[in-house]
The first five atom37 places (N, CA, C, CB, O) and aatype in JSON, in Angstrom:
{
  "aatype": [20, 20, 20, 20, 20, 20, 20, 20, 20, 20, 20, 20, 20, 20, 20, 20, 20, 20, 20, 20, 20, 20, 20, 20, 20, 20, 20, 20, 20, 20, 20, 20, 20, 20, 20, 20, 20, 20, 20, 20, 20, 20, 20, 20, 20, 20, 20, 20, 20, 20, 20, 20, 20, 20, 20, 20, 20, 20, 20, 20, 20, 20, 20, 20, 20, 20, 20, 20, 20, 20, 20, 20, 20, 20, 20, 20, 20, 20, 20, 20, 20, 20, 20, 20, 20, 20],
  "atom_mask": [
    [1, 1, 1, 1, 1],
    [1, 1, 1, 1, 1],
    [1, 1, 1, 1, 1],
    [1, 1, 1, 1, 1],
    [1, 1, 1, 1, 1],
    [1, 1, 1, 1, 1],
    [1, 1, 1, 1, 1],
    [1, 1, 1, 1, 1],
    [1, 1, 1, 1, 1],
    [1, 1, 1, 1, 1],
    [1, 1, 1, 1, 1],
    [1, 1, 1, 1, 1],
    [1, 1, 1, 1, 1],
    [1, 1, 1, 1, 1],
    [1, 1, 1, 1, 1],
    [1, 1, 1, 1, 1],
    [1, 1, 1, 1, 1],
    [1, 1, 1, 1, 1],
    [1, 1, 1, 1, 1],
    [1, 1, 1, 1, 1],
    [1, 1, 1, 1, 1],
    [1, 1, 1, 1, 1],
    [1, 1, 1, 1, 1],
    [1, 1, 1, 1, 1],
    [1, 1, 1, 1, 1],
    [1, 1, 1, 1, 1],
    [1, 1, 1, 1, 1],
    [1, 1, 1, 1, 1],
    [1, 1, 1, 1, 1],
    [1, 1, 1, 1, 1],
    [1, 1, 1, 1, 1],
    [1, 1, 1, 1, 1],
    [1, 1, 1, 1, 1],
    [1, 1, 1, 1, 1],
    [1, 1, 1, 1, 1],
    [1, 1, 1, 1, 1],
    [1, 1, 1, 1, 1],
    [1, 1, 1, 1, 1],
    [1, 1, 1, 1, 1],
    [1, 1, 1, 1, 1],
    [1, 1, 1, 1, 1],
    [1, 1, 1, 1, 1],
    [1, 1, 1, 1, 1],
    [1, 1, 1, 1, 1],
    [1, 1, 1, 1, 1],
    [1, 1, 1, 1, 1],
    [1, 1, 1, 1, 1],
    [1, 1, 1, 1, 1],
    [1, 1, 1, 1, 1],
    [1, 1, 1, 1, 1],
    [1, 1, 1, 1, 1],
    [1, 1, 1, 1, 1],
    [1, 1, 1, 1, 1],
    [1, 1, 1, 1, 1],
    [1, 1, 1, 1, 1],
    [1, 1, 1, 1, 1],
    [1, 1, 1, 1, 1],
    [1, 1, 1, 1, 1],
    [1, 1, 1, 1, 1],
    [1, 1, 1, 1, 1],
    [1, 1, 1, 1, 1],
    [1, 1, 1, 1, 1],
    [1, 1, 1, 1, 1],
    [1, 1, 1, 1, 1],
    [1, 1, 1, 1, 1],
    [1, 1, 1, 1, 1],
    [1, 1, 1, 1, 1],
    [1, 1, 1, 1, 1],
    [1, 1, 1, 1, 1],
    [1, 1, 1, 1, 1],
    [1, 1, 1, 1, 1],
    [1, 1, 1, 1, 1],
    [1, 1, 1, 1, 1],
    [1, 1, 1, 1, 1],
    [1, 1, 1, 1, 1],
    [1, 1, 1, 1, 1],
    [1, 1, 1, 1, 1],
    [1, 1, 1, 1, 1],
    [1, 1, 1, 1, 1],
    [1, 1, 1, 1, 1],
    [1, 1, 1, 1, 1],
    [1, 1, 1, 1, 1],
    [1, 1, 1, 1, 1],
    [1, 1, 1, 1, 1],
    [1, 1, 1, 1, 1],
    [1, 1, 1, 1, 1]
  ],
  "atom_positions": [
    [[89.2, 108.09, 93.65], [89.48, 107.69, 95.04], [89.83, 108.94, 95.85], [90.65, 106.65, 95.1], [90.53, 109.81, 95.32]],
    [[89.37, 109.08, 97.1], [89.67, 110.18, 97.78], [91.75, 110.76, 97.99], [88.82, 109.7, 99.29], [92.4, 111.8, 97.88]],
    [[92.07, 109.0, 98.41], [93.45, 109.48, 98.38], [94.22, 107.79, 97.86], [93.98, 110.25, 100.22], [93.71, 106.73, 97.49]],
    [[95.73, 108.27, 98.1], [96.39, 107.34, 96.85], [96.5, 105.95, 97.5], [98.07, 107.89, 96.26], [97.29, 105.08, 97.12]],
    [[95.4, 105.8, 98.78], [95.89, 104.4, 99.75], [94.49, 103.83, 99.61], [96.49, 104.65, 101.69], [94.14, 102.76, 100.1]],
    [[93.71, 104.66, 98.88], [91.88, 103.88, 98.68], [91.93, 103.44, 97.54], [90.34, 104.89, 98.68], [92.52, 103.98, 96.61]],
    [[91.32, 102.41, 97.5], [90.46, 102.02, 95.64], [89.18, 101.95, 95.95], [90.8, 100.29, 94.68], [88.68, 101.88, 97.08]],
    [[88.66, 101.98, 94.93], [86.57, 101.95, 95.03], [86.31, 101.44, 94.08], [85.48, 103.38, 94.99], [86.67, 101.84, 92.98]],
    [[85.73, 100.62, 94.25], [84.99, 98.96, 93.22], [83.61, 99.69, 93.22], [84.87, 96.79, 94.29], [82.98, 100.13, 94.18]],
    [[83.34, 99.71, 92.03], [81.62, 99.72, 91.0], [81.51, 98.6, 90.16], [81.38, 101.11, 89.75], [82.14, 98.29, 89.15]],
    [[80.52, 98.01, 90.78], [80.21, 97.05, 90.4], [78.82, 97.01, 89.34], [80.19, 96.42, 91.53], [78.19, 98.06, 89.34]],
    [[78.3, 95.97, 88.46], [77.21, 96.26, 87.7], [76.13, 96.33, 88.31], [77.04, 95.52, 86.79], [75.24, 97.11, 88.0]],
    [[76.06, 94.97, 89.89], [74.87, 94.83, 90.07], [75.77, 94.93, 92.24], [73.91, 93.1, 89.0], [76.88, 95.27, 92.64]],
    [[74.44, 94.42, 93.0], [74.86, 94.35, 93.96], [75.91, 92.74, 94.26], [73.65, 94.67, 94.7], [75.24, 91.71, 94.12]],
    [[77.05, 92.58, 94.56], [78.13, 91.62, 94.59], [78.5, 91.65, 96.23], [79.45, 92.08, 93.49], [79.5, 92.17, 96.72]],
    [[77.1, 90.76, 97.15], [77.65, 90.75, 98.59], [78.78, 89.82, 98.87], [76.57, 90.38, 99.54], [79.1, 89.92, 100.05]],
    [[79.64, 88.78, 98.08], [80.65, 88.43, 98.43], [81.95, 89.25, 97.92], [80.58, 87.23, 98.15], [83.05, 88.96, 98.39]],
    [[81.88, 89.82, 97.39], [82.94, 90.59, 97.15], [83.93, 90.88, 98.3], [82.45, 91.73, 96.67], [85.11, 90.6, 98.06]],
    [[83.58, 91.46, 99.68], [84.76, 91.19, 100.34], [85.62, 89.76, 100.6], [84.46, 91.65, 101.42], [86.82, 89.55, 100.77]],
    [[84.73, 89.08, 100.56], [85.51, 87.67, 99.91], [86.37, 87.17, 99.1], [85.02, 87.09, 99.51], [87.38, 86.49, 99.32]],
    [[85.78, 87.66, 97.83], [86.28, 87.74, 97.07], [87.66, 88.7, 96.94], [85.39, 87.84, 96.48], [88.61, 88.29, 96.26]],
    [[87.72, 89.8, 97.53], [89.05, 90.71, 97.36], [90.04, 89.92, 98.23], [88.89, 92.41, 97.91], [91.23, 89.99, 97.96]],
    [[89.51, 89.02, 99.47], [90.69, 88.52, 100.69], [91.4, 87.12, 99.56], [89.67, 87.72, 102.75], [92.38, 86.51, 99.98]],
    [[90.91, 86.83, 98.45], [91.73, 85.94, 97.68], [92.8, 86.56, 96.99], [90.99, 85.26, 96.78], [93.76, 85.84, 96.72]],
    [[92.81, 87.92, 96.6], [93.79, 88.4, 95.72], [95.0, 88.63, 96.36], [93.39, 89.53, 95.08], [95.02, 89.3, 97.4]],
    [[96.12, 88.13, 95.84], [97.34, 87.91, 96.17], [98.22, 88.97, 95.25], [97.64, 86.39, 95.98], [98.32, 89.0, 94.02]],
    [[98.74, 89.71, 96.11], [99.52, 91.08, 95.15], [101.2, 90.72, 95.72], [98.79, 93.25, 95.8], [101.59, 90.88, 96.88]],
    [[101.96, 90.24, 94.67], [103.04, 89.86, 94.55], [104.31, 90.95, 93.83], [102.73, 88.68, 93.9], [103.84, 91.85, 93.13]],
    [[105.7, 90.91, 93.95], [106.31, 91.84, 93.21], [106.06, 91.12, 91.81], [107.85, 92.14, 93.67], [105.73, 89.96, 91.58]],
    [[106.41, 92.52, 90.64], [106.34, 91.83, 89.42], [107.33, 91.24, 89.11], [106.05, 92.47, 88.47], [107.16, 90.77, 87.98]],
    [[108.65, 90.92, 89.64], [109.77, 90.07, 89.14], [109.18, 88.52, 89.84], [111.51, 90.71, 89.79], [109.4, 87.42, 89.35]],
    [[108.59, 88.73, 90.76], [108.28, 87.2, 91.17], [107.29, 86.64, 90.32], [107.75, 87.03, 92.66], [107.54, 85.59, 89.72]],
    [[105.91, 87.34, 90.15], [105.46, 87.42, 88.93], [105.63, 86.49, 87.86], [105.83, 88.37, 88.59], [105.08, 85.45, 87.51]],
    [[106.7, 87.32, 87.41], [107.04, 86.82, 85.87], [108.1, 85.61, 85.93], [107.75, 88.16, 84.9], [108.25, 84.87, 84.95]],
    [[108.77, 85.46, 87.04], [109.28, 84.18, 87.02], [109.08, 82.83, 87.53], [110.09, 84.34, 87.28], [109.92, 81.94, 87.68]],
    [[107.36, 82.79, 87.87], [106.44, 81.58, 88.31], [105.9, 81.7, 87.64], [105.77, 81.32, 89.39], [105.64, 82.63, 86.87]],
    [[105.43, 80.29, 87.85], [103.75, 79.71, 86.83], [102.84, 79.52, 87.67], [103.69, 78.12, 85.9], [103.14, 79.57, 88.87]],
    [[101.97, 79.34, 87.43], [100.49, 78.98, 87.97], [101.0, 78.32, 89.43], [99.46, 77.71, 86.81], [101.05, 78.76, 90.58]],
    [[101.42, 76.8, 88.67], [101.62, 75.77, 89.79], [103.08, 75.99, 90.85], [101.73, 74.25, 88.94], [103.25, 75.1, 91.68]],
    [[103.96, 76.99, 90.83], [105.04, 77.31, 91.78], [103.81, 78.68, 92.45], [106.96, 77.84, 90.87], [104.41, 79.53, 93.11]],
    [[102.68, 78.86, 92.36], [101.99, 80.0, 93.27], [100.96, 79.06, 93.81], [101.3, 81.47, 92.44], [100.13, 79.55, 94.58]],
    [[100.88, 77.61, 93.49], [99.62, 76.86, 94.03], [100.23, 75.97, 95.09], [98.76, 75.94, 92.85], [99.61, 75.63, 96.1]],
    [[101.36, 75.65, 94.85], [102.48, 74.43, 95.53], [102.96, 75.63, 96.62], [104.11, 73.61, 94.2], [103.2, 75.29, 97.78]],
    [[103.04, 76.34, 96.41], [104.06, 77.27, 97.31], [105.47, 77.74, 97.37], [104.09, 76.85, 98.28], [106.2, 78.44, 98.07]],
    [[105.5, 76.99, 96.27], [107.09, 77.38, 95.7], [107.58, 78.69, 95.39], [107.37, 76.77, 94.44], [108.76, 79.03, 95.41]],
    [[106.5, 79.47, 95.09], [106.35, 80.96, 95.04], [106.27, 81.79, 95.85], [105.58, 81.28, 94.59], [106.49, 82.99, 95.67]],
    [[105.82, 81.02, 97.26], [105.26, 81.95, 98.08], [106.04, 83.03, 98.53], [104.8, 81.38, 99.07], [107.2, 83.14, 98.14]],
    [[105.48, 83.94, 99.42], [106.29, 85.45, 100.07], [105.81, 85.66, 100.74], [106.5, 86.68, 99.56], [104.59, 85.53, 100.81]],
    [[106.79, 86.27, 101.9], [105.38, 87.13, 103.2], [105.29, 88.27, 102.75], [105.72, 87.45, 105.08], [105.99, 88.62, 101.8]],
    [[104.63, 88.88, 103.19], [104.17, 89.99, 103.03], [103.03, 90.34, 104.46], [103.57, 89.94, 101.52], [102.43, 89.54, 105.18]],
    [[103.06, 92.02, 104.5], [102.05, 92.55, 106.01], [103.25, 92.29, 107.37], [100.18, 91.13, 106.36], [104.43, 92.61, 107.32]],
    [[102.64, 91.72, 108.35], [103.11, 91.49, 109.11], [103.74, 90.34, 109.71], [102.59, 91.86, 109.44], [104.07, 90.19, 110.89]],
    [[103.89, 89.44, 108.57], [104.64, 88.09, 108.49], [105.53, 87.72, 107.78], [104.03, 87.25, 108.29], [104.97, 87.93, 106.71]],
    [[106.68, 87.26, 107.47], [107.67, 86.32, 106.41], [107.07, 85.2, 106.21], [109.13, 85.91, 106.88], [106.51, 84.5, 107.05]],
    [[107.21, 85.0, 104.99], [107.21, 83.02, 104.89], [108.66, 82.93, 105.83], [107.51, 82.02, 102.65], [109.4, 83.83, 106.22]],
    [[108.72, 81.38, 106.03], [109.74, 80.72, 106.56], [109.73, 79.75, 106.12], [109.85, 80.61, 107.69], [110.83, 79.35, 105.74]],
    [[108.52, 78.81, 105.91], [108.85, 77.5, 105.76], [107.48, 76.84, 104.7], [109.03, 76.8, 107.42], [106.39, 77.33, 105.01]],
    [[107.43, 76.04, 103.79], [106.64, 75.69, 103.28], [106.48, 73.51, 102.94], [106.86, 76.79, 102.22], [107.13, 73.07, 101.99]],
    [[105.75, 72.65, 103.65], [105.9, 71.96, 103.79], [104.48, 71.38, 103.14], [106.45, 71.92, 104.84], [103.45, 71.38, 103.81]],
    [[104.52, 70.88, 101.72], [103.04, 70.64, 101.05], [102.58, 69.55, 101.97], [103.01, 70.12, 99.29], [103.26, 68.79, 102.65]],
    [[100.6, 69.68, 101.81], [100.09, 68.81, 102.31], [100.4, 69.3, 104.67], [100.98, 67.27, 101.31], [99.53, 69.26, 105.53]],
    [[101.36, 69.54, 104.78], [101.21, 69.89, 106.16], [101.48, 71.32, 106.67], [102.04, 69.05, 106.85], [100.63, 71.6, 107.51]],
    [[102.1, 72.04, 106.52], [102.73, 73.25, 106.98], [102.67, 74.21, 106.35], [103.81, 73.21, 107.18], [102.63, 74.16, 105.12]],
    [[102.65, 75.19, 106.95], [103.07, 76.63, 106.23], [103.31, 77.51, 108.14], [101.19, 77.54, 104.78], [102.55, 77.75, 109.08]],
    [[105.15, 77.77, 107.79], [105.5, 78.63, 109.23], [105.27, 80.08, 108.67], [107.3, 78.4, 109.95], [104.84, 80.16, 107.53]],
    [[105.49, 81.04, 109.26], [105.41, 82.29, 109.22], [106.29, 82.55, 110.42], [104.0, 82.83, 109.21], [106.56, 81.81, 111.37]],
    [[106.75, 84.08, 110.07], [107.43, 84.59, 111.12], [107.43, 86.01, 111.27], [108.64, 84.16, 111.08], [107.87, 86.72, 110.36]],
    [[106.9, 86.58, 112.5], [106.95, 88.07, 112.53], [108.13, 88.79, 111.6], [107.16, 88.49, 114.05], [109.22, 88.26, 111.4]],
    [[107.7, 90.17, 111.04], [108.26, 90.31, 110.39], [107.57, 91.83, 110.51], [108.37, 89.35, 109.4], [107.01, 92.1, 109.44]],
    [[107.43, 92.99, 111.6], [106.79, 94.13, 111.92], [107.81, 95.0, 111.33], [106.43, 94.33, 113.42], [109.01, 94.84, 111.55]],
    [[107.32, 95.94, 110.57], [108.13, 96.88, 109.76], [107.63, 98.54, 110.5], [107.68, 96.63, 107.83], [107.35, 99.62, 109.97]],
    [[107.69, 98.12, 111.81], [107.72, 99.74, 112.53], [109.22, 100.39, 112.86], [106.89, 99.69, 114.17], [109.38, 101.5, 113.35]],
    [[110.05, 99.68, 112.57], [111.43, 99.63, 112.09], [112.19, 100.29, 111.15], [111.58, 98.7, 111.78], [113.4, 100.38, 110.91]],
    [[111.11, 100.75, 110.66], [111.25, 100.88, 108.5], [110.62, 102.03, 108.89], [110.21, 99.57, 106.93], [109.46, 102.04, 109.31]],
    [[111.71, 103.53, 108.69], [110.76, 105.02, 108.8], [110.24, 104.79, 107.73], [111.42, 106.61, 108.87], [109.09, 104.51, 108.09]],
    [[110.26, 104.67, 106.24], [109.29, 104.66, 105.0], [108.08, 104.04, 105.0], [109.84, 104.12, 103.96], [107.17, 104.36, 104.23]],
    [[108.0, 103.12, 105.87], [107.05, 101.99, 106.06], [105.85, 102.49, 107.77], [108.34, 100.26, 106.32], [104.71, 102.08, 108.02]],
    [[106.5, 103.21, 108.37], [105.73, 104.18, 109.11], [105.07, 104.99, 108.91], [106.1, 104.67, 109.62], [103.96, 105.21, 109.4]],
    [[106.03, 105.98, 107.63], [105.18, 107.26, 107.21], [104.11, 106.63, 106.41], [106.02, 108.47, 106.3], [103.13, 107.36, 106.47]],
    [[103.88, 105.6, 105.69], [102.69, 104.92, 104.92], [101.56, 104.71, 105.6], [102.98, 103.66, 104.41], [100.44, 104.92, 105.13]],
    [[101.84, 104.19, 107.05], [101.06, 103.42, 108.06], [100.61, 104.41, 108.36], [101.58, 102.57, 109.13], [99.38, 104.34, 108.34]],
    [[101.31, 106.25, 108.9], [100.57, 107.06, 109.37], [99.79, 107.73, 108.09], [101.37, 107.92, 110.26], [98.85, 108.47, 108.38]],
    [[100.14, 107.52, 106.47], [99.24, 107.88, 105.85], [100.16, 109.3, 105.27], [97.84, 107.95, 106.75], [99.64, 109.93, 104.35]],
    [[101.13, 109.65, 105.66], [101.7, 110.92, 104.9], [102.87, 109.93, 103.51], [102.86, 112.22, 106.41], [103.78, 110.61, 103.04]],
    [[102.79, 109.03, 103.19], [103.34, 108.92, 102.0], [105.13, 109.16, 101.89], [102.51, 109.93, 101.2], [105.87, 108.42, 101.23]],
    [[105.51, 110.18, 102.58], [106.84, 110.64, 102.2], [107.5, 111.17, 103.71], [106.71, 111.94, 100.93], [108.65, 111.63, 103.76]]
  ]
}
């Protein structure tokens, strides 16, 4: 990878859904991880915000709130955004 904020997928053959496919992967901490199952990450019992949102609220079958949650606030979380790491 050029630098430590890229990954690069090689694939066997040509895979045009693949960006599709990557917007399903859900990257969680590993303590949350290891203390759900399948069905507390399908129900929502697991859930987390993450990016530019919080969970707030999780209501099966109807809801899911979110709530801003902009981390330009966060110098560590700036210097990432501008790409210097430290």
């Amino acid at each position: 990878a050029p630098d430590k904020l890229t990954l690069r997928f090689k694939t066997a053959r040509p895979h045009p859904l693949l960006p599709n496919d990557l917007v399903a992967i859900r990257i969680v901490p590993k303590r949350i991880a290891e203390a759900a199952k399948t069905d507390d990450f399908n129900s929502g019992k697991a859930m987390i915000g993450t990016g530019p949102y919080k969970f707030k609220e999780y209501v099966a079958g109807d809801r899911v709130v979110l709530e801003g949650a902009f981390h330009l606030n966060n110098e560590r979380r700036r210097r990432a955004l501008r790409g210097s790491g430290s």
